[in-house]
Structures are given as structure tokens and as C-alpha cells.
N, C-alpha and C positions, 0 to 999 in steps of 0.2 A: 616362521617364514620358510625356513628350509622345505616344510610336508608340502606346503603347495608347490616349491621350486619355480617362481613364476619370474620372467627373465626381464632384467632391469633394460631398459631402451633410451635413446639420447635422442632428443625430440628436434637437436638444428636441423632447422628445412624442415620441419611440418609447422602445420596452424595450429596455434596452441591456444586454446579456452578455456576463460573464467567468468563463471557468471558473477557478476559485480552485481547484480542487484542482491538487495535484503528483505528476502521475501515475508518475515519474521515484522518486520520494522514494518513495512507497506499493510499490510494485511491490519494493523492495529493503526496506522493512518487513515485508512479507509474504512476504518470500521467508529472512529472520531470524528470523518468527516460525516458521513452519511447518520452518525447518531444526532448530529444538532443539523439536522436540517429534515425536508420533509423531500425525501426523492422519486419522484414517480418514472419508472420506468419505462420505456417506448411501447407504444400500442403494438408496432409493428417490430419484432424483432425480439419486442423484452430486453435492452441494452440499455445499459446508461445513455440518460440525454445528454447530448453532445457538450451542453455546458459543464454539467457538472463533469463529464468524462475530461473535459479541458483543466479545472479547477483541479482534478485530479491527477492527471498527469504531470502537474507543475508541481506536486506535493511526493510522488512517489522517487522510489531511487532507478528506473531507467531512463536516463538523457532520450532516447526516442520514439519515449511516449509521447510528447507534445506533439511533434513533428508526425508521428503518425494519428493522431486523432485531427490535424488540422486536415491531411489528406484522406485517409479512410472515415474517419467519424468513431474510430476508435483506436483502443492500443493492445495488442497482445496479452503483454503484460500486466496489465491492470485486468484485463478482463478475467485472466489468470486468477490474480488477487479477489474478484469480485465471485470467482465460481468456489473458491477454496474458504472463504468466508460463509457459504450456502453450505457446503460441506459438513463445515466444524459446527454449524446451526446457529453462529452468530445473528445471522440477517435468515429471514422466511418469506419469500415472494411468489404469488402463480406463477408456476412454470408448466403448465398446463393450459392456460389458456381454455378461450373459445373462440368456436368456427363463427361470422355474426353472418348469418345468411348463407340461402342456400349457393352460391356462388363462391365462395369463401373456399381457397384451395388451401389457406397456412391460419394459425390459429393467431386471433389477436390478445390484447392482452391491455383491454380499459383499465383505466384506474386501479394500477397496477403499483402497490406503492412500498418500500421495502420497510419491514420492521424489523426493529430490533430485538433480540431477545436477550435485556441485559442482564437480567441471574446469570444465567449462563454465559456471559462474556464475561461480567464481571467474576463468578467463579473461576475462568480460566485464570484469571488476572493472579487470583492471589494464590494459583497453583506455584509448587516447585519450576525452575526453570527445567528440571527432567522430566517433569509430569505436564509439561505444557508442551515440552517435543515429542513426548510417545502419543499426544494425541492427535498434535499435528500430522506427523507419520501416518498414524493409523489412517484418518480422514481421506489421506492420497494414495495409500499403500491398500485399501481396499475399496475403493471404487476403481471399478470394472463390469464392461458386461464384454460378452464373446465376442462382439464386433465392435468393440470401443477395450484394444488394450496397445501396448508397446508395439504389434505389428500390423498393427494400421493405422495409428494415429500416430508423429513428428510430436516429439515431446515440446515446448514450449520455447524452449530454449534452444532447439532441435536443430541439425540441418538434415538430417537421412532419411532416404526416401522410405518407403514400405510396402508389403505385401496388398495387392487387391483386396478387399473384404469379399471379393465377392465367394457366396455361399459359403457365410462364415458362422452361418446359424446353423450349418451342420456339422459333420464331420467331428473331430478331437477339442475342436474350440469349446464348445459348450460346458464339456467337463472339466476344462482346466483351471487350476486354481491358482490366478494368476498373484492376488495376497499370499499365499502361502510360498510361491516363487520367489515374490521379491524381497520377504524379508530372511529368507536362505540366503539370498545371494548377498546381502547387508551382512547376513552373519560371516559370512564367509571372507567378504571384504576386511570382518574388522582383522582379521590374521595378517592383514597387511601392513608394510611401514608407514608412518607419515611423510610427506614429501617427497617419494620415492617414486619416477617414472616405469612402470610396468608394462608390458606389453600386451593388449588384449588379446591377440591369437594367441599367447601362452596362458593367457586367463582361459580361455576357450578350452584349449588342449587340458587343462586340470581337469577342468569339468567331465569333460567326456572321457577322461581316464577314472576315474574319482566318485562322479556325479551323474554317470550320462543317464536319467531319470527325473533331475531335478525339474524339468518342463513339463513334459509330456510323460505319464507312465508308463513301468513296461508293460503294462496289460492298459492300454487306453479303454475305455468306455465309449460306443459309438449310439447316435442315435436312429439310425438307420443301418440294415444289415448292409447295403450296398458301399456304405463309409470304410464298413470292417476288410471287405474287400481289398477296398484301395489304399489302405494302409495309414499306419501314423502321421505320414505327412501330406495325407489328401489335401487337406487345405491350405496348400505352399504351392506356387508354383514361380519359375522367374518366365520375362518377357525380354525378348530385345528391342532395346530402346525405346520401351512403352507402345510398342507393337507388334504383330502377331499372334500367332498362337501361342498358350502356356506351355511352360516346358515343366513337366511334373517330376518331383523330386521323391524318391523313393526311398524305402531301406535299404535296398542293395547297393545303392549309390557310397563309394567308399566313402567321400567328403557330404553324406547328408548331415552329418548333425551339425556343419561348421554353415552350410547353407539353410539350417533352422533356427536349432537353438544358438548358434554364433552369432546371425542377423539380430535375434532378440538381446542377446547382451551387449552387443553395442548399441541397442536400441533403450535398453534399461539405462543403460550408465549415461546417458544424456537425458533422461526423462528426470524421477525422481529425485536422483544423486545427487544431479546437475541443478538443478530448481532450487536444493535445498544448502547448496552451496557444500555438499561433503565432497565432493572431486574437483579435478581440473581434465581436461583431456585435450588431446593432440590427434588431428585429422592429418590425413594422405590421401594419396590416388585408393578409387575402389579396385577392389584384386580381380574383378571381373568386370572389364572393362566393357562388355560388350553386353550386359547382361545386366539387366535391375531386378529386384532390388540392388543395392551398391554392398559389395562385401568386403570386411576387412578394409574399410576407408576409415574406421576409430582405428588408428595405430596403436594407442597406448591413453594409462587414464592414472592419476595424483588424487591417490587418497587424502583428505586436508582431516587437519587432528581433530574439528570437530565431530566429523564421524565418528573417530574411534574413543572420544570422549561420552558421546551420546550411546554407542551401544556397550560402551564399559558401566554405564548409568554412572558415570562421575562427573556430569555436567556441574560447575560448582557453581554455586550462589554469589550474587551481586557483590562486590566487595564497594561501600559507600563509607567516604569520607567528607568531612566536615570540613573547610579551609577555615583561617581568622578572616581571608578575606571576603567571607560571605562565600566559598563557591563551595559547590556540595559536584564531586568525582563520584559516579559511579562507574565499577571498572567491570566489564563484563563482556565474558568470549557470546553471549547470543543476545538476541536484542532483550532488555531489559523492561519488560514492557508495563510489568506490577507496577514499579516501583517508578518509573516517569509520569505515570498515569497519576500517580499519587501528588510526586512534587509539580507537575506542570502549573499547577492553578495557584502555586505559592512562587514558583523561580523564570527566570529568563533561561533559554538555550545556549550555552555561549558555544558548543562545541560536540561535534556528535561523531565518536569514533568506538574502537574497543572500549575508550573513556571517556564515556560523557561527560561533559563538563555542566552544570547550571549554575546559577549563582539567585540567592534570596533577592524577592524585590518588594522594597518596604509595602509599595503600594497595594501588589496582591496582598500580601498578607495583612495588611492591616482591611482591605476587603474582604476576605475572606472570614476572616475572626470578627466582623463588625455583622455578616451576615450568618458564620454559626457562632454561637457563643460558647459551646461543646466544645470546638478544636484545642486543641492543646500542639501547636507548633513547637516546642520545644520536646515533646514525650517522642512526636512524630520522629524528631532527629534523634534523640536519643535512641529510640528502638530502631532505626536503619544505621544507626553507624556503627562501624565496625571501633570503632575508638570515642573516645572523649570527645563531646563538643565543646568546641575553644569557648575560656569562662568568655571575652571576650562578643561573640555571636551568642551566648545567653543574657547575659545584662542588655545589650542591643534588640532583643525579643522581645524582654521585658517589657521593655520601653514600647516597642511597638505594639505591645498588649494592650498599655495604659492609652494609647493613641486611639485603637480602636474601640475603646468603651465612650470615647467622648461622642459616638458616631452612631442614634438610633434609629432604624426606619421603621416608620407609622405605614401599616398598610391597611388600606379600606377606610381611612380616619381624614377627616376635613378639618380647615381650619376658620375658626368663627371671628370674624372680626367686627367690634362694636362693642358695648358696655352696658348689656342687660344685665342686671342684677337681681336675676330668677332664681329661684331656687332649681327647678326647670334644668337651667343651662348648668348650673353646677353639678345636678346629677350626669350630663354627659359630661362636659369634661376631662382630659386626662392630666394635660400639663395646662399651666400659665405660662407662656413666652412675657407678655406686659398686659397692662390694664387692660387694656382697647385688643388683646391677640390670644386668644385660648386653641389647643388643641384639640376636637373634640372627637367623640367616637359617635358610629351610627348617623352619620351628618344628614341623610335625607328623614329621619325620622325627627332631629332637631327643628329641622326645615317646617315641615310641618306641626310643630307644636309652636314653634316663633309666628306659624301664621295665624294662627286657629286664637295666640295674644294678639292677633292684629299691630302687629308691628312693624309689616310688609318688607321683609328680608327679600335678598337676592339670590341664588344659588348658582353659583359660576362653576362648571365643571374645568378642567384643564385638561389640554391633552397631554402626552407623555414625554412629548419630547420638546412643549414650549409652551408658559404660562400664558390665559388668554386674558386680552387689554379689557379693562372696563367699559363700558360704557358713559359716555358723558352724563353728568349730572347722579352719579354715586357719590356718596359722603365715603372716602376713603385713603387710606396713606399709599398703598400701590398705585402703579401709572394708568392712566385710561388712553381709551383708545387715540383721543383727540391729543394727548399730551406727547404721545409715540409720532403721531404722524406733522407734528408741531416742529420734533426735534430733527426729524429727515432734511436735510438739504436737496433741491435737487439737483443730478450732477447729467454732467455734460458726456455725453457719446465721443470716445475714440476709436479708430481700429489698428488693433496692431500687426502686422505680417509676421509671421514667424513659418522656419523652415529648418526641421529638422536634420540633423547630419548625424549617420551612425558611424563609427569608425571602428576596424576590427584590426587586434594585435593578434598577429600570428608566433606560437611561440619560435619558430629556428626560421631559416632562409627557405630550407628546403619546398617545406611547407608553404610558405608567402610567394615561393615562385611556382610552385603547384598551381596552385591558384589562380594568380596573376598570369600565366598561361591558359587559363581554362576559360575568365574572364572574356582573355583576347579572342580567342576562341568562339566566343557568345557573341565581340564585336560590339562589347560593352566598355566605356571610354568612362572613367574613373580615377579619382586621382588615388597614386600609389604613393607610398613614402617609403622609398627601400631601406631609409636610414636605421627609423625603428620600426619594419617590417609591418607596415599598417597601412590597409585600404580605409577609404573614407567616401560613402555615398549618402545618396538622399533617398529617403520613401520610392520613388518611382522605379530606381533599380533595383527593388529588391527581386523582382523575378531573377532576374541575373545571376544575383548574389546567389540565391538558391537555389539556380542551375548548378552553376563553379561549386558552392558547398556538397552540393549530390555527388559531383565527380571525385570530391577529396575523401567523399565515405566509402568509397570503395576500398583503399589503403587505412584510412582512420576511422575510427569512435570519436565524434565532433561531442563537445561539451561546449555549451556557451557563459561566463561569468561576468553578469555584470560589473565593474568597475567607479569611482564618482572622480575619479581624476581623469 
């Protein structure tokens, strides 16, 4: 740490940021949800449809995704999750489009439907946790084009402004290699402590004491002689206050490289870093007050261990344990995604942190094992745990083995009922349930050799989800249709009024009177309970409510959790 010398900084009184989302975790929720379903994408736009983009929001970890798909028609964040999933080549959809007539100024995009490509998901899955983040990285750490990189695009997570693109398809842009950039400056990061507030302008000053090369070369490549002219920083210029003329930044300029490459590293370290949860950082006033881009407004930025876990390649392995009580811990610094994927279809979630918690539930498993007869649920535990599984949760496996052998499903097989005594019928066949109830296979081929004896059989199809009634006047032991409509009583019409009330617990005072000020303010008449600091209205105030909650998010990140008391 001493070779960089990079000066530690106390961040009270700046905005201090951590991206809470898991971008790790979302990215394999969204790639679950959109695998069991059939998603067609918008004609116009190419965006998730609004519903599913709802379904998804309520499933991913930013709190205002919802909130913003109910007002925009989508979320940031997710959309995030939805392009970085294209990336890794999980999901393959047109993204290209067609013009549909001559009128057509933006391309549509018919029957646009996402597929999956599960080798390849599924290979990621049973990657190392360190060979499933260098691929990750790589996917975001090399997509770029010259006019699509950290100084004209606000990273996701972003709030700083950026340089014009305009004519960004000339000049030093085209040759830079903005992959090779950023993972310099990862490497460079990892020299640093964990935890530790550092100062970006002394990150900056290393660089250009150290590094000043690592952006731009000393011998740039231009594509025009006119470029070579106007120097390494032709395609840089600042505006006041997103008006006027460009004020062109030079090499002679003593502070150019802190107005260049400075802009770009506090532009980096809220892009990638930030998304992928390796920093934290702390905003202030821009140093150029009067002048955009905003410079030196990143004060300072908190390397978090993951980082330096990940480029040490010491990412470790899932550490799973087995309880007596049935719950299976998995303890793990990145999201876990192999090995959930595996147990989902056998356990309940009970708890989802560093340490996941699930716990066995008889009925998947004994599902599961009644539909493959291959599984082996105890080899399963055995080979994910890092210790002995309790004798206790083996005997009780056991058991639930024996459960599901009693359980077989006949598909494509009918069941014949009556008492031909063919030789015929016994070649179909499988099982005898009783005299008069056989299982048979091939049942429309029985059908027709039962008619061809002239013995004038029925063939009753069912649907899937409810047996259909007989017809009156069948010789049979199931109900007919007349016996079902026999046992109906019919019943008498009441209505009942109902009126819902939501009621919202603020957790301190400060907050509740926040509020309850802001309410008043709307001129919105509501009952308040100051005792245990909770509002309580009906459906028709929620405008209200969501005005007063808009003014509390300026000070706060609102989560909402529902409660049943």
C-alpha cells in the first residue's frame, strides 16, 4: 500500500453509497423465471412486457423496481439484469429487428420470443464460483464500442454526468482499449486495503505520476490527420452549464489529465465496481462548479474484500452443512447459484443471507423421487456436505424413499372398466386394480378392437385438471353426470360489502412526522395513531399516500414489508 501512497479520507458530511442490490442472485432469478415461461418481447421497443417486467420486479433485490415499472413500464435495474444475461449468452433474442414498411423510422420486433440456451447456463452453473466471476467480469469488462463507454454513458448505478459523444467516432476514441483499461485499473485496486476510505484525487495523482498512459497512449492512433492535429484530447471538451460553446482541453493544459483521465476514473469506479458490488464510494460538491462534466464530485471510494478475493482467485467454495433438523446452511461470500439450483426442487427457503438457510420438505422429495427413479437424495447430501449427514436425516430419507415407490405415474395408458374376458384385453393390460378395473396401455387401439367384438364400449377422454361425469344410462361405479347435478343444492345469493384499510408502521417519530406533515400538506385527512406511529387509509387515498411516500424518498430508501398481525 505504501508504493501507491494513496491518502486515507473521513467521509462525515459526504453521501456515502452501496449498491445493495445482488446482481449475482437477480441475474439467475431471471434467467428461472423467463426459463418456465414463454416470454415474448414488445414489438415496439424489444422490452419486457410489462407484466412480466412486474412479476419481475417483485422477485429481484432492488426495492424500486416495482415502483418504477408501475410509472415507467420498466426498471433500470432489471433491464440491467435482462442485457447482462444477453451478454453471458444465457437468453438469444432479435435485436435487430425489421423496418415493416416503407414509413417505418425504428425497427419492430414480431414474434420476438426469448430463448434459452441451457448447455450453456447450465454449464455456467456447475462452474467454480471463481470461474463463474471471471466470466461474469469479462461479459461487462469487454463490451464497449467508441461511443458506448464510461464517458458517455452513467453507469447504472450511476449519478455523474458525461462528456458529449458528439464525434466520438473519430478522434483517440476508436483506438482505445477500453477492456484492457479496466482491468489495469482492477489490478491496480487490488494493492489496496479492505475497508479503507481512500481518496479518488490521490487515486488520480498515482496514476498520472505512475501510469499516465494507462487510457490514452503516448503515441495515440488517429483516424483522420486533422484528429492528430488537435491532439489526445480532441474528443473532450467541457460546457457551462450544458450551454455554449466547448471549451477544448489540451495537452498544455497543466490539470488535463485530471479533466480526462480523472473524469473517466470516477466514471469507472461507479460503473463496473459498483454493479458488481467490489466498492462503496462517497460523493461531494463537483470541483468545478461552473463547468460540466462534474469533476472530482467521487470524493473517495471502499474497496469491499470481495474484490480482492476475486482478483487474488481465492474466491472459496460453498461451505454446506447438513442440520438434524432437516435444514441444509449453505455459507457463501457470492451468490451460490450451482448449488440452490440443485436443492430448490427438494427444500423450502427459510432464509437468504451470506447463509442460506433451506430445510428438506418430505413432499418435494418424495415428488421428485416418485418422478425420477435415478435420484439418489442422500448421495446428493452426501457429496455437498462438507461434514457427515446426521444418521438421524438418513433413516428419515430412507423412509421417504419407501413413500415414494408406493407412487406410479402411467402416461399415455387408460383405464378399462368392465369384465371382458378376451384374451384381447389381456394382451393390453398392465396392472389389475379389481375384477371389473384393469390398467391398460394403448387404449384407443383397445377401443377399437372392443368394437370390431361388437361390444359397444364408451371412450371417455378427461381433461387434466378434472374427471369428466358420465353420461346417463352407462353401466358404471363412477358418478354420472345426472348423479353430480342430483347432489348440488341450490343456494341463495348474498352480498357482502367489504372495505379495505391498509395501515402503515413507521419505524421511529421522526419519520411518522415526516410524513404526516407532508400528508397535511396534500390536505389528505387520515387517521394517524401517534402512539404506535401508524397511518391507516382506504384504497381511494392512495394517491396521497404516494405523493407523502415520494417526498420521504428524498431522505430515505422506502422498503415495504408486509406483516399478518
Amino acid at each position: 500500500m505504501s508504493e501507491m501512497n494513496l491518502k486515507q479520507i473521513d467521509v462525515n458530511g459526504l453521501k456515502v453509497f452501496a449498491n445493495h442490490c445482488d446482481l449475482r442472485k437477480d441475474l439467475h432469478l431471471f434467467m428461472d423465471y423467463v426459463g418456465n415461461r414463454d416470454v415474448k418481447r414488445s414489438t415496439r421497443g424489444n422490452g419486457l412486457p410489462k407484466m412480466d417486467a412486474r412479476r419481475l420486479a417483485r422477485l429481484i433485490s432492488d426495492p424500486l423496481a416495482p415502483e418504477e415499472v408501475e410509472e415507467y413500464g420498466y426498471s433500470i435495474w432489471l433491464n440491467y439484469i435482462d442485457n447482462t444475461a444477453l451478454k453471458l449468452g444465457f437468453v438469444s433474442y432479435d435485436t435487430e429487428g425489421e423496418y415493416l414498411g416503407y414509413s417505418s423510422s425504428e425497427p419492430s420486433y414480431p414474434d420476438n420470443y426469448i430463448e434459452i440456451a441451457e448447455r450453456k447456463y447450465n454449464s455456467f452453473l456447475d462452474m467454480t464460483l471463481q470461474d463463474q466471476e471471471n466470466l461474469l467480469l469479462k461479459s461487462l469488462v469487454d463490451k464497449y464500442k467508441a461511443c458506448s463507454n464510461e464517458f458517455f454513458q452513467t453507469g447504472v448505478m450511476g449519478t455523474l454526468d458525461t462528456f458529449s459523444s458528439s464525434g466520438c467516432a473519430t478522434g483517440v476514441l476508436p483506438s482505445l482499449n477500453f477492456a484492457g483499461t479496466r482491468n489495469f485499473l482492477l489490478k491496480i485496486m487490488k494493492r489496496c486495503q479492505s475497508g479503507v476510505w481512500y481518496s479518488t484525487a490521490s487515486f488520480v495523482r498515482y496514476l498520472k505520476a505512475e501510469h499516465p498512459f494507462f487510457l490514452i497512449p503516448e503515441k495515440p492512433s488517429y483516424r483522420y490527420k486533422s484528429d492528430r492535429i488537435n491532439g489526445r484530447y480532441c474528443n473532450f471538451g467541457e460546457r457551462k452549464k450544458d450551454w455554449g460553446p466547448s471549451i477544448k482541453i489540451t495537452v498544455k493544459d497543466s490539470n488535463a489529465f485530471e479533466r480526462v483521465e480523472g473524469r473517466y476514473v470516477e466514471r469507472f469506479l461507479e460503473g463496473i465496481p459498483l454493479e458488481l458490488g467490489y466498492v462503496n464510494l462517497a460523493y461531494g460538491k463537483s470541483e468545478y462548479k461552473e463547468r460540466n462534466p462534474s469533476l472530482n464530485a467521487l470524493k473517495a471510494f471502499k474497496v469491499n474484500e470481495s474484490l480482492l478475493r476475486f482478483m487474488e482467485g481465492n474466491i472459496p467454495e460453498p461451505k454446506v452443512t447438513v442440520q438434524p433438523n432437516f435444514e441444509i446452511h449453505v455459507e457463501s461470500e457470492f451468490y451460490p447459484a450451482g448449488i440452490l439450483a440443485g436443492l430448490n426442487s427438494l427444500t423450502d427457503t427459510i432464509s437468504e443471507n451470506t447463509v442460506t438457510i433451506l430445510k428438506l420438505n418430505k413432499r418435494k422429495v418424495t415428488a421428485r423421487l416418485a418422478n425420477d427413479e435415478s435420484l439418489d437424495v442422500i448421495a446428493i447430501l452426501r457429496n455437498l456436505s462438507d461434514s457427515n449427514v446426521p444418521q438421524n436425516v438418513l433413516t428419515e430419507l430412507e423412509e421417504w424413499v419407501g413413500h415414494s415407490e408406493v407412487f406410479t405415474l402411467y402416461h399415455g395408458f387408460g383405464l378399462l372398466e368392465g369384465n371382458p374376458n378376451f384374451d384381447m384385453v389381456k394382451n393390453f393390460t398392465v396392472k389389475n386394480i379389481s375384477p371389473a378395473l384393469r390398467i391398460v396401455k394403448d387404449p384407443k387401439n383397445l377401443f377399437g378392437r372392443l368394437e370390431e367384438a361388437k361390444l359397444v364400449p364408451m371412450l371417455v377422454k378427461h381433461s387434466d385438471k378434472a374427471f369428466r361425469p358420465l353420461p346417463d344410462g352407462v353401466k358404471s361405479r363412477f358418478p354420472k353426470k345426472s348423479d353430480i347435478l342430483a347432489g348440488r343444492k341450490k343456494k341463495k345469493t348474498v352480498t357482502l360489502k367489504r372495505k379495505t384499510v391498509i395501515t402503515l408502521y413507521f419505524p421511529d417519530k421522526m419519520v411518522f412526522e415526516k410524513c404526516s406533515k407532508a400528508l397535511i400538506q396534500e390536505r389528505c385527512d387520515i387517521e394517524m395513531n401517534r402512539e404506535n406511529k401508524s397511518i391507516s387509509y382506504s384504497g381511494e387515498k392512495q394517491k396521497e399516500i404516494n405523493s407523502a411516500l415520494k417526498t420521504l424518498k428524498k431522505e430515505y430508501v422506502i422498503k415495504m414489508k408486509d406483516i399478518d398481525w
